[in-house]
N, CA, C and O atoms as a GROMACS GRO file, in nm:
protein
  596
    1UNK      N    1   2.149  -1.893   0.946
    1UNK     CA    2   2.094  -1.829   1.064
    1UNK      C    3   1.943  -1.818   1.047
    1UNK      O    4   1.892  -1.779   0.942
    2UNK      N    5   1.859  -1.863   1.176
    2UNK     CA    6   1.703  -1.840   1.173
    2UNK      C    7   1.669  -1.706   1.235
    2UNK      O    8   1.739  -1.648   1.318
    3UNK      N    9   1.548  -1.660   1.182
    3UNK     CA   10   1.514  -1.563   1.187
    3UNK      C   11   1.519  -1.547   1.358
    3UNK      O   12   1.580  -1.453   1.410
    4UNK      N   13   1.428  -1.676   1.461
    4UNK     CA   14   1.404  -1.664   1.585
    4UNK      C   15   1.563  -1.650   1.643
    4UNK      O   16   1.573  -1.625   1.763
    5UNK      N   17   1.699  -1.668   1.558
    5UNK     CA   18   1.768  -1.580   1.594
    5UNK      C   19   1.828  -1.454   1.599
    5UNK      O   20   1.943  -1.445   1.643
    6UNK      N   21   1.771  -1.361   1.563
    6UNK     CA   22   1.787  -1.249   1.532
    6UNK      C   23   1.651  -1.184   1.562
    6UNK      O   24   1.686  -1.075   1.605
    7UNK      N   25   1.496  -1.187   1.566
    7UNK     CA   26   1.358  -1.144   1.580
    7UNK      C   27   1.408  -1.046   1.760
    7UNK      O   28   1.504  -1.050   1.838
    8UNK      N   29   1.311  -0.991   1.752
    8UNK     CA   30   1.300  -0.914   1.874
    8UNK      C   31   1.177  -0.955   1.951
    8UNK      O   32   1.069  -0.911   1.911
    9UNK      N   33   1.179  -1.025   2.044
    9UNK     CA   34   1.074  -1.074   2.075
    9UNK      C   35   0.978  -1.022   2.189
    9UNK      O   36   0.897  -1.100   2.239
   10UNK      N   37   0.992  -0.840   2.245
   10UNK     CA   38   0.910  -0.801   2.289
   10UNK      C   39   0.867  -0.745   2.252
   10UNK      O   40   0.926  -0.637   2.252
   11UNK      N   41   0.733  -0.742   2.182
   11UNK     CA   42   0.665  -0.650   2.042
   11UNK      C   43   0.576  -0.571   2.148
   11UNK      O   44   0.539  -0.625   2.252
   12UNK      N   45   0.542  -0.431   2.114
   12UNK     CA   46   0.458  -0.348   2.166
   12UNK      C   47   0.327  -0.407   2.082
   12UNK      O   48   0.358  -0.453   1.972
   13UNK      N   49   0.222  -0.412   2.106
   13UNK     CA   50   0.100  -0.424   1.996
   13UNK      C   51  -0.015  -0.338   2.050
   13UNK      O   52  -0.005  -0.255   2.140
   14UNK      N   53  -0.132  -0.372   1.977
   14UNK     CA   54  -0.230  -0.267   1.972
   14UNK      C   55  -0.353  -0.350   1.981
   14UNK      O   56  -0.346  -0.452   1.912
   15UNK      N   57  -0.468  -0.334   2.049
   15UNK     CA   58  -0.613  -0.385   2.036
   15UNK      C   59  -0.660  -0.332   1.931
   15UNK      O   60  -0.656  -0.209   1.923
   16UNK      N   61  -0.710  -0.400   1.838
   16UNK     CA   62  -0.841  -0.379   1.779
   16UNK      C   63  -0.915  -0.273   1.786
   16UNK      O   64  -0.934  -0.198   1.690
   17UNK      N   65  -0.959  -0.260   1.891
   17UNK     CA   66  -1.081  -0.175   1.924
   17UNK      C   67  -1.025  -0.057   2.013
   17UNK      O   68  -1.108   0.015   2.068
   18UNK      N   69  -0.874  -0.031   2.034
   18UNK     CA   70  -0.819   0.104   2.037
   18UNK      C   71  -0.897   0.188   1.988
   18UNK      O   72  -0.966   0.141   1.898
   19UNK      N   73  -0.921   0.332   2.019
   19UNK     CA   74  -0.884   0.431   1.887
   19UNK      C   75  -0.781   0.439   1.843
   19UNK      O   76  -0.688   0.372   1.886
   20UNK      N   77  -0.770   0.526   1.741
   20UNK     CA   78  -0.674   0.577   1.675
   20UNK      C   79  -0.561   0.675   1.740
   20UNK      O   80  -0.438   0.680   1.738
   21UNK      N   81  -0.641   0.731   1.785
   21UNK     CA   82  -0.578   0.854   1.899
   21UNK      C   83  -0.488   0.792   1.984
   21UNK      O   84  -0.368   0.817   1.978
   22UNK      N   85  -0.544   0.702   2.076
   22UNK     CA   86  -0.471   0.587   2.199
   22UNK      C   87  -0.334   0.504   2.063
   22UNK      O   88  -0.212   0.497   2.076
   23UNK      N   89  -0.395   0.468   1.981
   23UNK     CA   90  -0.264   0.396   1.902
   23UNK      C   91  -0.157   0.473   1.852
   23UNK      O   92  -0.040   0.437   1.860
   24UNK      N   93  -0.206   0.606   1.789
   24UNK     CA   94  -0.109   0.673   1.781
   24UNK      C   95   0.005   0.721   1.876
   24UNK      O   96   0.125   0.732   1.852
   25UNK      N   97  -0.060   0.746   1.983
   25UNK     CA   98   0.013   0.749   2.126
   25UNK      C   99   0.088   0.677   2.171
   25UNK      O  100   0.198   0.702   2.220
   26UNK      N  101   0.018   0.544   2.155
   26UNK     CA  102   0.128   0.403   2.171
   26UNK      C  103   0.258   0.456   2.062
   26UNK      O  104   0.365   0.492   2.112
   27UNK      N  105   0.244   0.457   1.950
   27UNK     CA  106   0.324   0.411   1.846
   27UNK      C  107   0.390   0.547   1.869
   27UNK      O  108   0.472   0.550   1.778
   28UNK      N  109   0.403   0.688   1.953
   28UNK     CA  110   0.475   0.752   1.970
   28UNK      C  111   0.576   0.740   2.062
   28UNK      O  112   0.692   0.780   2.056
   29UNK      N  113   0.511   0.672   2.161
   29UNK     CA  114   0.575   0.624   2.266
   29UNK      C  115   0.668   0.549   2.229
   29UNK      O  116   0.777   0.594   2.263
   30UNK      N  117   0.675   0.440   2.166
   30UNK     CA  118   0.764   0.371   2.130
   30UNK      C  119   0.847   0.335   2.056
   30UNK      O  120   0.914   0.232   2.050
   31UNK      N  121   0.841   0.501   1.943
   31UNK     CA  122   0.904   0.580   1.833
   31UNK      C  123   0.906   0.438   1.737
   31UNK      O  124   1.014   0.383   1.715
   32UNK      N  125   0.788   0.386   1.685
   32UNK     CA  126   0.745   0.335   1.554
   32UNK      C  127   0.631   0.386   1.439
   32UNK      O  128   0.524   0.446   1.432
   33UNK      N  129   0.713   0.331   1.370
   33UNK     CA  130   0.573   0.401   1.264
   33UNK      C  131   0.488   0.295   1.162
   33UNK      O  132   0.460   0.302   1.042
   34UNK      N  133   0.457   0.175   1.283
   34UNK     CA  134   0.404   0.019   1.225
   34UNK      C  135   0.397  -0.059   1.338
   34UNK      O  136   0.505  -0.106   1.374
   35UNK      N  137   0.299  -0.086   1.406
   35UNK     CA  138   0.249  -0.220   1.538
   35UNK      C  139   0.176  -0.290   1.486
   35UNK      O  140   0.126  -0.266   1.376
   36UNK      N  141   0.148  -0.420   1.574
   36UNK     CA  142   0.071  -0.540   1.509
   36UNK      C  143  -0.081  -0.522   1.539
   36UNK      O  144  -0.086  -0.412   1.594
   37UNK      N  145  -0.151  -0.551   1.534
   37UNK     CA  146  -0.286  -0.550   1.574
   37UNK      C  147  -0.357  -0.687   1.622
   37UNK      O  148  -0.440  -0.746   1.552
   38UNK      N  149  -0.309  -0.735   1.764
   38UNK     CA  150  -0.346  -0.874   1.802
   38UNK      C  151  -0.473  -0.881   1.879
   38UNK      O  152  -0.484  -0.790   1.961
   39UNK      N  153  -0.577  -0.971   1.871
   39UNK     CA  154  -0.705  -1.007   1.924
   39UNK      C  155  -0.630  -1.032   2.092
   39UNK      O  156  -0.508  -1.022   2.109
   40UNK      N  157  -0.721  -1.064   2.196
   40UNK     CA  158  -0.693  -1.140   2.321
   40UNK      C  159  -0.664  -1.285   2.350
   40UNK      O  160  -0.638  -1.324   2.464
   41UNK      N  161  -0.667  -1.364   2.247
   41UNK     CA  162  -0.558  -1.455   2.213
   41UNK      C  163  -0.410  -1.453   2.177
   41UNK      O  164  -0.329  -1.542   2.206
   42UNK      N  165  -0.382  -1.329   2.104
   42UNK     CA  166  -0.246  -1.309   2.068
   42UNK      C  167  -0.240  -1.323   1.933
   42UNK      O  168  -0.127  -1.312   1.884
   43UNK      N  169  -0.342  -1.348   1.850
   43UNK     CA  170  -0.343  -1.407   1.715
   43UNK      C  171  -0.349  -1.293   1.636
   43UNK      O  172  -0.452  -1.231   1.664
   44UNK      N  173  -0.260  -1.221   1.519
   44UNK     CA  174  -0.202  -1.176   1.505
   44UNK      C  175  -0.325  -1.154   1.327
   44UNK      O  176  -0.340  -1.229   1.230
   45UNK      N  177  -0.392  -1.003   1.366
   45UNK     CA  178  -0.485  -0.911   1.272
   45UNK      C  179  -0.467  -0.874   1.169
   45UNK      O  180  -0.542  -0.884   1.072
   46UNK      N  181  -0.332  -0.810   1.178
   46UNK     CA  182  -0.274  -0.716   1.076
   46UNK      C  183  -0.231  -0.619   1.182
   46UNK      O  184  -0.256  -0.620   1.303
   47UNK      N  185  -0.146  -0.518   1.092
   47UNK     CA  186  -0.026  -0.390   1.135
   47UNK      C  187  -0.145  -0.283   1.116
   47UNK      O  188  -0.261  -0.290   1.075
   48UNK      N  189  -0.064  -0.183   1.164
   48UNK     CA  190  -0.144  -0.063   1.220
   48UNK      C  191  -0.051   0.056   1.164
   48UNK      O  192  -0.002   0.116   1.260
   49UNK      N  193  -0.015   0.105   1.055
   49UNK     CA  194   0.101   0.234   1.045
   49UNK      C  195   0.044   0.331   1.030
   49UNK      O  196  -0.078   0.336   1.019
   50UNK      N  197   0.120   0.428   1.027
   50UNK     CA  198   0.119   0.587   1.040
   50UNK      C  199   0.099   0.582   0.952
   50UNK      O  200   0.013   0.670   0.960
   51UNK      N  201   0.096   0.532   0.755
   51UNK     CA  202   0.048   0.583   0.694
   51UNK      C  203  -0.131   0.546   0.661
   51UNK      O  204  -0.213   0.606   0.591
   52UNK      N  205  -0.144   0.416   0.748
   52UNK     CA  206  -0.283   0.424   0.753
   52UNK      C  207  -0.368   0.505   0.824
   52UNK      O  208  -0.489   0.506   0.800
   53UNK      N  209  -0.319   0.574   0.909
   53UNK     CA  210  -0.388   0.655   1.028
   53UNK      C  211  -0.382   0.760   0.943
   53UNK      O  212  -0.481   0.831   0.932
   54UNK      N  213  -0.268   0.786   0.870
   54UNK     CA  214  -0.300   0.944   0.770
   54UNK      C  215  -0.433   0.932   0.665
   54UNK      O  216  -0.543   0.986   0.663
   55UNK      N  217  -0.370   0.840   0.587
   55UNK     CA  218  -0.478   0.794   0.458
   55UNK      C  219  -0.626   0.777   0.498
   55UNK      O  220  -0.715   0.853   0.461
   56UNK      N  221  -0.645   0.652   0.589
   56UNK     CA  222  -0.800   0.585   0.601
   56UNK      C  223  -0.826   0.672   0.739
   56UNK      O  224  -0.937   0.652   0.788
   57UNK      N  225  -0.753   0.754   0.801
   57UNK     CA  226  -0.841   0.834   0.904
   57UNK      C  227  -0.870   0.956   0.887
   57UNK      O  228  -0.985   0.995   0.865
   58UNK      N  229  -0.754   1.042   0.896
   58UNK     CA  230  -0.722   1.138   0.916
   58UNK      C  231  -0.771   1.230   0.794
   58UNK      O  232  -0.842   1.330   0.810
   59UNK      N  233  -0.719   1.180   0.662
   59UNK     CA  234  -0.721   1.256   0.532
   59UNK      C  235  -0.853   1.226   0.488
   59UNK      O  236  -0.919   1.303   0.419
   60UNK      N  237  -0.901   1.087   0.536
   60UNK     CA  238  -1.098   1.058   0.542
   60UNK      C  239  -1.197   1.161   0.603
   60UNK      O  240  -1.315   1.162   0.569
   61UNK      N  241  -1.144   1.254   0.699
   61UNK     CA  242  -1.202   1.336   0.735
   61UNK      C  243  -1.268   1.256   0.881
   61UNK      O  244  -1.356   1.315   0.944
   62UNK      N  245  -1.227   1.145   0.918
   62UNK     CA  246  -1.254   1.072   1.052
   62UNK      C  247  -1.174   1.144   1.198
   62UNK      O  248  -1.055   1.176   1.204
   63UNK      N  249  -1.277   1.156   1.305
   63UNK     CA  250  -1.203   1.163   1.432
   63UNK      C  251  -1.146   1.075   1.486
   63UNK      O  252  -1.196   0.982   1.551
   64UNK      N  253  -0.981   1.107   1.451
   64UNK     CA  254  -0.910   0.996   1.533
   64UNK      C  255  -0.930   0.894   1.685
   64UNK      O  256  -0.887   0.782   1.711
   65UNK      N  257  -1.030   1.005   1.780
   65UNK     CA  258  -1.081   0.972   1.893
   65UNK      C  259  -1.185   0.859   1.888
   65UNK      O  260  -1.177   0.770   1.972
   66UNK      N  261  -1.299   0.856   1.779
   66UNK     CA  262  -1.365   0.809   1.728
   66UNK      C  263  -1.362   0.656   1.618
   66UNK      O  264  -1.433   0.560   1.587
   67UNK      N  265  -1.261   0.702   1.595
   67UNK     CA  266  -1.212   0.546   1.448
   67UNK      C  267  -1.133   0.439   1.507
   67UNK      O  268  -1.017   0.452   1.547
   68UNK      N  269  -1.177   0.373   1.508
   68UNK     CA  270  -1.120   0.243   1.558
   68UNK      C  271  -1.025   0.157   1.464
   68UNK      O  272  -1.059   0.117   1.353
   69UNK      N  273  -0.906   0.134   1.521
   69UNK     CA  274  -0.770   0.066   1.459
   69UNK      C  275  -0.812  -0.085   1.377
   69UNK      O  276  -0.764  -0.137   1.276
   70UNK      N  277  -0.906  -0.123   1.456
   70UNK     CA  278  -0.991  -0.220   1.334
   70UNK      C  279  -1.082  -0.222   1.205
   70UNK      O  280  -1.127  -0.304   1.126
   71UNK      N  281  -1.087  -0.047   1.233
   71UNK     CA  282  -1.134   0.006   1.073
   71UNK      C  283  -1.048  -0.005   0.980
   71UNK      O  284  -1.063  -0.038   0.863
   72UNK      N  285  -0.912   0.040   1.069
   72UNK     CA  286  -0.834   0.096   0.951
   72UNK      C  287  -0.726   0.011   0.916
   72UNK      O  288  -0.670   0.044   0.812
   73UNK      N  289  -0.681  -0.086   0.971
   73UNK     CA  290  -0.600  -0.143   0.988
   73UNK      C  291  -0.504  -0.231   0.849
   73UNK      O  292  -0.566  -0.248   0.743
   74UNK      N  293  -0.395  -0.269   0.856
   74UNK     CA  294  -0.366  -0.339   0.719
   74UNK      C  295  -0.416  -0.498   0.723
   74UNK      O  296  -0.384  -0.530   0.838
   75UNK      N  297  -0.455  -0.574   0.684
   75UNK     CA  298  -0.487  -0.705   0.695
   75UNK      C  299  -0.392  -0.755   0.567
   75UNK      O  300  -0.333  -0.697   0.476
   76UNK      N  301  -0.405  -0.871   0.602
   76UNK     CA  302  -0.302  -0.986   0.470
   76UNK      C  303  -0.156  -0.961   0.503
   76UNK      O  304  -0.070  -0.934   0.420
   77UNK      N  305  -0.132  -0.979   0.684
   77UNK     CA  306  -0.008  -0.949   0.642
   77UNK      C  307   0.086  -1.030   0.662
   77UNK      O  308   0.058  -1.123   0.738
   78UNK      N  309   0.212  -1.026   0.609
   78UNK     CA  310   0.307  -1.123   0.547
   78UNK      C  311   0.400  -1.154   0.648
   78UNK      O  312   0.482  -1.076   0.696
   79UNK      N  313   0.384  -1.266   0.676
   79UNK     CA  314   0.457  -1.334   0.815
   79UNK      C  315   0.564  -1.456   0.807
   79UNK      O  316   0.593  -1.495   0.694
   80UNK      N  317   0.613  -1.505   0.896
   80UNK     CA  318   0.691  -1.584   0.902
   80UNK      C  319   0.759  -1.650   1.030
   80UNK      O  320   0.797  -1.578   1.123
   81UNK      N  321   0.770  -1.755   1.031
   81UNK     CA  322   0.797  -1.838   1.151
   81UNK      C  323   0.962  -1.810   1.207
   81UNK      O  324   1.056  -1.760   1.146
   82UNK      N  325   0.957  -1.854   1.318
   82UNK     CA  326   1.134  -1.831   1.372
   82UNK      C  327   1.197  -1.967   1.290
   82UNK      O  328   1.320  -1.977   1.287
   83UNK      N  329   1.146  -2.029   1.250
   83UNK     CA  330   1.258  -2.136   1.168
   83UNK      C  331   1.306  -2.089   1.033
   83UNK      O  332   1.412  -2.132   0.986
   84UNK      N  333   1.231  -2.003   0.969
   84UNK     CA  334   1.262  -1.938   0.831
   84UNK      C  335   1.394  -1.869   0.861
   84UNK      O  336   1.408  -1.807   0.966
   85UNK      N  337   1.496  -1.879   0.767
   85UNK     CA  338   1.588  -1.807   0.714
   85UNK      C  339   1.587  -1.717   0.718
   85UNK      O  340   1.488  -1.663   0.669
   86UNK      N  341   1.700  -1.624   0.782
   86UNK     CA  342   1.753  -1.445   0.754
   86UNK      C  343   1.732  -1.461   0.614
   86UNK      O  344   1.645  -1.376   0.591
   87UNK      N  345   1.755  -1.509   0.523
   87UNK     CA  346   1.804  -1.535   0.381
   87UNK      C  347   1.645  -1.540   0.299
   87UNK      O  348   1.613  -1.461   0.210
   88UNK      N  349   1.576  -1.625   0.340
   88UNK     CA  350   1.423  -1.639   0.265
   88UNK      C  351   1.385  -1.512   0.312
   88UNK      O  352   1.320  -1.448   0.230
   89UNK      N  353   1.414  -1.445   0.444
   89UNK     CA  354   1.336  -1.339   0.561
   89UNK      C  355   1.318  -1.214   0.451
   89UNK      O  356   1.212  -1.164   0.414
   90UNK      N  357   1.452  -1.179   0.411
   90UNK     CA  358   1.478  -1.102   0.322
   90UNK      C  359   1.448  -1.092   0.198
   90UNK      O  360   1.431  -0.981   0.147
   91UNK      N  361   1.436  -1.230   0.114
   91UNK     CA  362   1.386  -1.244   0.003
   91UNK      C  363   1.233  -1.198  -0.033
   91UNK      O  364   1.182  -1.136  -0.126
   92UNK      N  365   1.182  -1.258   0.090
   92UNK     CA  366   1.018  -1.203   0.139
   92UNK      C  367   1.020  -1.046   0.131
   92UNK      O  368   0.949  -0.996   0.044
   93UNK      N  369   1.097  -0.961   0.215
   93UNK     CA  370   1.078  -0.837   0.238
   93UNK      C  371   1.066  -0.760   0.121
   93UNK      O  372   0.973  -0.687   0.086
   94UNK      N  373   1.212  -0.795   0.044
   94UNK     CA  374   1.183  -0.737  -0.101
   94UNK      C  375   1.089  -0.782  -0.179
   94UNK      O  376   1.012  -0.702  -0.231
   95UNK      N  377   1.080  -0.898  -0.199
   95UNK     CA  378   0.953  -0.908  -0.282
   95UNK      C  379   0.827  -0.824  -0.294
   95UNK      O  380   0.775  -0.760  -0.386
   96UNK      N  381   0.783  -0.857  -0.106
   96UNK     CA  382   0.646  -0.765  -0.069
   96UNK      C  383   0.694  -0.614  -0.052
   96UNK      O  384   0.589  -0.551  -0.032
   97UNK      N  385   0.771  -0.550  -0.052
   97UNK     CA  386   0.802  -0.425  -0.076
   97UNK      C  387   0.817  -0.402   0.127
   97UNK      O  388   0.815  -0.282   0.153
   98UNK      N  389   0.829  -0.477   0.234
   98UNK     CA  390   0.788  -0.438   0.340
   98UNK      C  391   0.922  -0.426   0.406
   98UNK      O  392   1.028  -0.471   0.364
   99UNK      N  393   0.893  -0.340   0.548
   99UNK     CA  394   1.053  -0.323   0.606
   99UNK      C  395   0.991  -0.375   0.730
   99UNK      O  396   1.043  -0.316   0.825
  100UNK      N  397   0.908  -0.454   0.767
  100UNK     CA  398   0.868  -0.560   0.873
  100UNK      C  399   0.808  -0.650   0.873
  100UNK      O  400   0.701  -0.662   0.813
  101UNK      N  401   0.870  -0.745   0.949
  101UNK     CA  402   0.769  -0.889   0.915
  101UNK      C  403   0.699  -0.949   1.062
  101UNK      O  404   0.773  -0.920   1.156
  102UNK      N  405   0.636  -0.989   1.085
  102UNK     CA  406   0.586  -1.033   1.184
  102UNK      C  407   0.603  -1.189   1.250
  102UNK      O  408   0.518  -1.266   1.204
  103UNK      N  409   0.664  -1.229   1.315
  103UNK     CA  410   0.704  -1.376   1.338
  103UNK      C  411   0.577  -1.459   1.469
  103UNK      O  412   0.543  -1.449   1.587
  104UNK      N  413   0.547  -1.537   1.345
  104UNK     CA  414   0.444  -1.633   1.417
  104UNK      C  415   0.448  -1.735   1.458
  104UNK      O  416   0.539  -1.801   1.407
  105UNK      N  417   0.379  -1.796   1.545
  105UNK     CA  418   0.365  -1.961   1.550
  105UNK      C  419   0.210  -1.953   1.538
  105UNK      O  420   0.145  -1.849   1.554
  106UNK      N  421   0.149  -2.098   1.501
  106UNK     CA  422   0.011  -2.119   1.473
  106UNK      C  423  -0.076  -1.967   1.479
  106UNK      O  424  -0.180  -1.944   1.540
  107UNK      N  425  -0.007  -1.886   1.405
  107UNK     CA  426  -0.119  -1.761   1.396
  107UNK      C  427  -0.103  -1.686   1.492
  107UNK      O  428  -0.146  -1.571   1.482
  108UNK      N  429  -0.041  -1.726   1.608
  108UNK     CA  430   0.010  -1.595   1.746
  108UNK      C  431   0.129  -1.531   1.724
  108UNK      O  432   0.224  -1.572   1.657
  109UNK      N  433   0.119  -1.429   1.784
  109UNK     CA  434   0.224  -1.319   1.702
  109UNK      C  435   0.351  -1.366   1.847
  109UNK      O  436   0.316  -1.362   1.965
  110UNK      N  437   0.450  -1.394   1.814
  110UNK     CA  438   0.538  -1.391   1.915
  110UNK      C  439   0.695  -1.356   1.884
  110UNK      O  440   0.797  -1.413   1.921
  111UNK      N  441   0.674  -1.234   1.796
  111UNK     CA  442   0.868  -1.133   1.793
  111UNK      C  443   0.806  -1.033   1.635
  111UNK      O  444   0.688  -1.036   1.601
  112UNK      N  445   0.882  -0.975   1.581
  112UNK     CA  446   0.893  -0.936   1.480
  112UNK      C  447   1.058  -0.874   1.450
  112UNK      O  448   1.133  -0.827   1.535
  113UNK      N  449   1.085  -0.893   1.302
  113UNK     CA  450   1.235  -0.835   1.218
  113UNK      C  451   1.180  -0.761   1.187
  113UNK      O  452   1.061  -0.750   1.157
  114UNK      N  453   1.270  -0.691   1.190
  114UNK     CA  454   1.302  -0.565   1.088
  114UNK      C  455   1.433  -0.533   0.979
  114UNK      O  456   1.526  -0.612   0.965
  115UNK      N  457   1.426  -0.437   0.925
  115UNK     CA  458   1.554  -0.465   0.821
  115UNK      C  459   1.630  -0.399   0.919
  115UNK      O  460   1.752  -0.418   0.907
  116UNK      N  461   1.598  -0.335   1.004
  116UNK     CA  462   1.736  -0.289   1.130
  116UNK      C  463   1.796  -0.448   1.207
  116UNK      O  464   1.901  -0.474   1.264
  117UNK      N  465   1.720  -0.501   1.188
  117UNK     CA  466   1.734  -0.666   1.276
  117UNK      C  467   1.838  -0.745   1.156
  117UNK      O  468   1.919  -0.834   1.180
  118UNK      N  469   1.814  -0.697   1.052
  118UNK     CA  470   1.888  -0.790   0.940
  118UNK      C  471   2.036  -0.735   0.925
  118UNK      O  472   2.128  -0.796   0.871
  119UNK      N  473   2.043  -0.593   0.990
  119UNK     CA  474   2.128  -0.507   0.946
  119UNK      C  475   2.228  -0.492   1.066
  119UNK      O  476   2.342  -0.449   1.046
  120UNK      N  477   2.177  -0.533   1.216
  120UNK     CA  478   2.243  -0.486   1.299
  120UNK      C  479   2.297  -0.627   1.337
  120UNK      O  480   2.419  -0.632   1.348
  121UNK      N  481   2.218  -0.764   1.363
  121UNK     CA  482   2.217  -0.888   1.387
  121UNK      C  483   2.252  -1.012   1.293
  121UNK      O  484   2.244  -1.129   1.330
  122UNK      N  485   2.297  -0.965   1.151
  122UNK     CA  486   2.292  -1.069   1.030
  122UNK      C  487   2.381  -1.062   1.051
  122UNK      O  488   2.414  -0.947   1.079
  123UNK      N  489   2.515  -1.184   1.057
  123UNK     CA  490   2.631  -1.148   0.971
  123UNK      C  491   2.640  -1.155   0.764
  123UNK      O  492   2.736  -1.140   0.687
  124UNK      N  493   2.533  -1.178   0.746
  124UNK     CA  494   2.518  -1.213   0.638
  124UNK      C  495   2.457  -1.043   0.542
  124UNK      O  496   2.383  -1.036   0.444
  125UNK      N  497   2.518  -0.941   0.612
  125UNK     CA  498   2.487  -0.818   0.531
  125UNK      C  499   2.490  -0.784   0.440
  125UNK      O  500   2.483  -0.662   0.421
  126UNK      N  501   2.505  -0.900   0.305
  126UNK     CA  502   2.487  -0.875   0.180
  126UNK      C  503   2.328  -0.872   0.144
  126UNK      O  504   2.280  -0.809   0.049
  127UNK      N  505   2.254  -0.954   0.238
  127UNK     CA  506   2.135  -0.935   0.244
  127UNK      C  507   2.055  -0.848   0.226
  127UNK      O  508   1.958  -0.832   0.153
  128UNK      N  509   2.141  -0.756   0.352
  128UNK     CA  510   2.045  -0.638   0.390
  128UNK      C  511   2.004  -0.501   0.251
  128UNK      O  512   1.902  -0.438   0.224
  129UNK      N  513   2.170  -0.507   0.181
  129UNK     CA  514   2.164  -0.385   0.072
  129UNK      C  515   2.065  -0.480  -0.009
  129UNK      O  516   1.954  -0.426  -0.007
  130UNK      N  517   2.060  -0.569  -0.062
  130UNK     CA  518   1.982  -0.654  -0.152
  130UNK      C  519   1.827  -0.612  -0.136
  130UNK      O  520   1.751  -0.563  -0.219
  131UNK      N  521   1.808  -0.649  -0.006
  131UNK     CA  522   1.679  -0.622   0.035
  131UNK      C  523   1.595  -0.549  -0.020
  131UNK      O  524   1.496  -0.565  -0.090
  132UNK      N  525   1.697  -0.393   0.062
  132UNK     CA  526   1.683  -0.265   0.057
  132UNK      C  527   1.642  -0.246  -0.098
  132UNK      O  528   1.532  -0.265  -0.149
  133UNK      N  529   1.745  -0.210  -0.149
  133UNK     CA  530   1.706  -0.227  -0.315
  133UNK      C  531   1.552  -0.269  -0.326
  133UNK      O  532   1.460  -0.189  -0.342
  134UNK      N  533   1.539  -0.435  -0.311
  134UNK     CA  534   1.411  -0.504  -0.325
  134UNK      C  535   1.334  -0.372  -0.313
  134UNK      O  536   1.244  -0.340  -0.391
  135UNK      N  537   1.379  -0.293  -0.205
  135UNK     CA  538   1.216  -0.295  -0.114
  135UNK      C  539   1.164  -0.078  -0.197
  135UNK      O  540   1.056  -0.019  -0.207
  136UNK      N  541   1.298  -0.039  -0.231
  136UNK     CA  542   1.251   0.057  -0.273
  136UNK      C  543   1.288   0.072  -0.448
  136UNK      O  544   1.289   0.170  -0.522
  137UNK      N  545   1.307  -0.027  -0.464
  137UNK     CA  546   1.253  -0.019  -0.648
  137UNK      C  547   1.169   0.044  -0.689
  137UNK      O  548   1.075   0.028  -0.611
  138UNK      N  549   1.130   0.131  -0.795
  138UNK     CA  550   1.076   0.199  -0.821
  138UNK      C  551   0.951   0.162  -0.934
  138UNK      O  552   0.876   0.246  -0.984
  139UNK      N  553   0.949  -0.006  -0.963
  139UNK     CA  554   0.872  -0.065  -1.052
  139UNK      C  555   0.750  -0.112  -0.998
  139UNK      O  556   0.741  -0.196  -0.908
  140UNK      N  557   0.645  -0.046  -1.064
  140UNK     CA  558   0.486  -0.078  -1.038
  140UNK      C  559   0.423   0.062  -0.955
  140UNK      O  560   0.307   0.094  -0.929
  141UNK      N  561   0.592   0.145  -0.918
  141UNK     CA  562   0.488   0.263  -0.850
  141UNK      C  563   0.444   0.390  -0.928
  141UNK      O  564   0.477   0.401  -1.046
  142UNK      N  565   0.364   0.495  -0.861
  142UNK     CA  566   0.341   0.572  -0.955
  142UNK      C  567   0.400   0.695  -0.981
  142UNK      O  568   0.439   0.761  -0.884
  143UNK      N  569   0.412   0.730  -1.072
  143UNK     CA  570   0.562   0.835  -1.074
  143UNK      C  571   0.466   0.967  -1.026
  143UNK      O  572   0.345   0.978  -1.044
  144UNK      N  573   0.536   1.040  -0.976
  144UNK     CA  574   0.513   1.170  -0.940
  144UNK      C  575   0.522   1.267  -0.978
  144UNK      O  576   0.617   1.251  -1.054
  145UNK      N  577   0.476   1.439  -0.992
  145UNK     CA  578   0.511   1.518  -1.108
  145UNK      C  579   0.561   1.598  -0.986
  145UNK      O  580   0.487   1.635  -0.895
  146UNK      N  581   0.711   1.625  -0.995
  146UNK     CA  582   0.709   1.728  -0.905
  146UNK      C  583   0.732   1.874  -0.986
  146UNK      O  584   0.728   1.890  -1.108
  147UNK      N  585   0.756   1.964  -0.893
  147UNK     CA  586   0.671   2.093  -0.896
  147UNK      C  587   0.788   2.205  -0.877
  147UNK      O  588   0.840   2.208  -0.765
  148UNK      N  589   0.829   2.287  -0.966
  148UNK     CA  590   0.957   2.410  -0.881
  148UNK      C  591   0.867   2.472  -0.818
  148UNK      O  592   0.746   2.474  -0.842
  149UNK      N  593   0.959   2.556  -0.684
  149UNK     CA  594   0.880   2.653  -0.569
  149UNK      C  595   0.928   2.755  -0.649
  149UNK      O  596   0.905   2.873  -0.619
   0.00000   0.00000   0.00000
């Protein structure tokens, strides 16, 4: 099975030159917590998540009204065509630690998976626990000290 069978191919996305404020809004609206960030070609920037708006805006001491989604944005991000494999799709996800991928042609963003897409649309759901695993392994991160209340 190819990914362009299973991808969702009406993606909400985000300008560039949004604020932060307006993107966050979007991305409430449409109860996500990760959009693409496409130019007026369609050609496909990098993702936009809630934990970048916390980290590089918010916790920066930046006005969300003020910071622009092209400040903050993720770049390098890890994509894949509708001919690729549920099977490679997944292999990718875990590897890069990600729970979305973005599906391209020549650099235009046109669908994106998710591991809900692998999970609800695969018949191949050995995948999906595999993934999963992949994706929240606990190797290379940094351990945490937690704290009694």
């Amino acid at each position: 099975m190819l990914i362009g069978d299973i991808m969702s191919g009406k993606v909400v996305t985000l300008d560039p030159g949004a604020s932060v404020s307006e993107a966050a809004r979007n991305m409430q609206a449409a109860d996500v917590g990760a959009m693409p960030v496409v130019d007026g070609r369609g050609q496909l920037l990098g993702m936009l998540t809630d934990r970048d708006i916390v980290l590089r805006c918010v916790a920066a001491g930046r006005s969300p009204s003020r910071c622009r989604v092209n400040e903050i944005l993720s770049g390098g991000v890890v994509t894949v065509s509708a001919e690729t494999t549920v099977e490679e799709a997944a292999q990718m996800m875990a590897r890069h630690k990600i729970r979305r991928l973005p599906v391209t042609r020549r650099g235009r963003l046109i669908g994106m998976v998710s591991l809900g897409d692998l999970a609800i649309r695969n018949p191949l759901r050995q995948s999906v626990s595999e993934t999963l695993l992949g994706i929240s392994r606990a190797a290379g991160r940094k351990k945490t000290r937690r704290t009694k209340l």
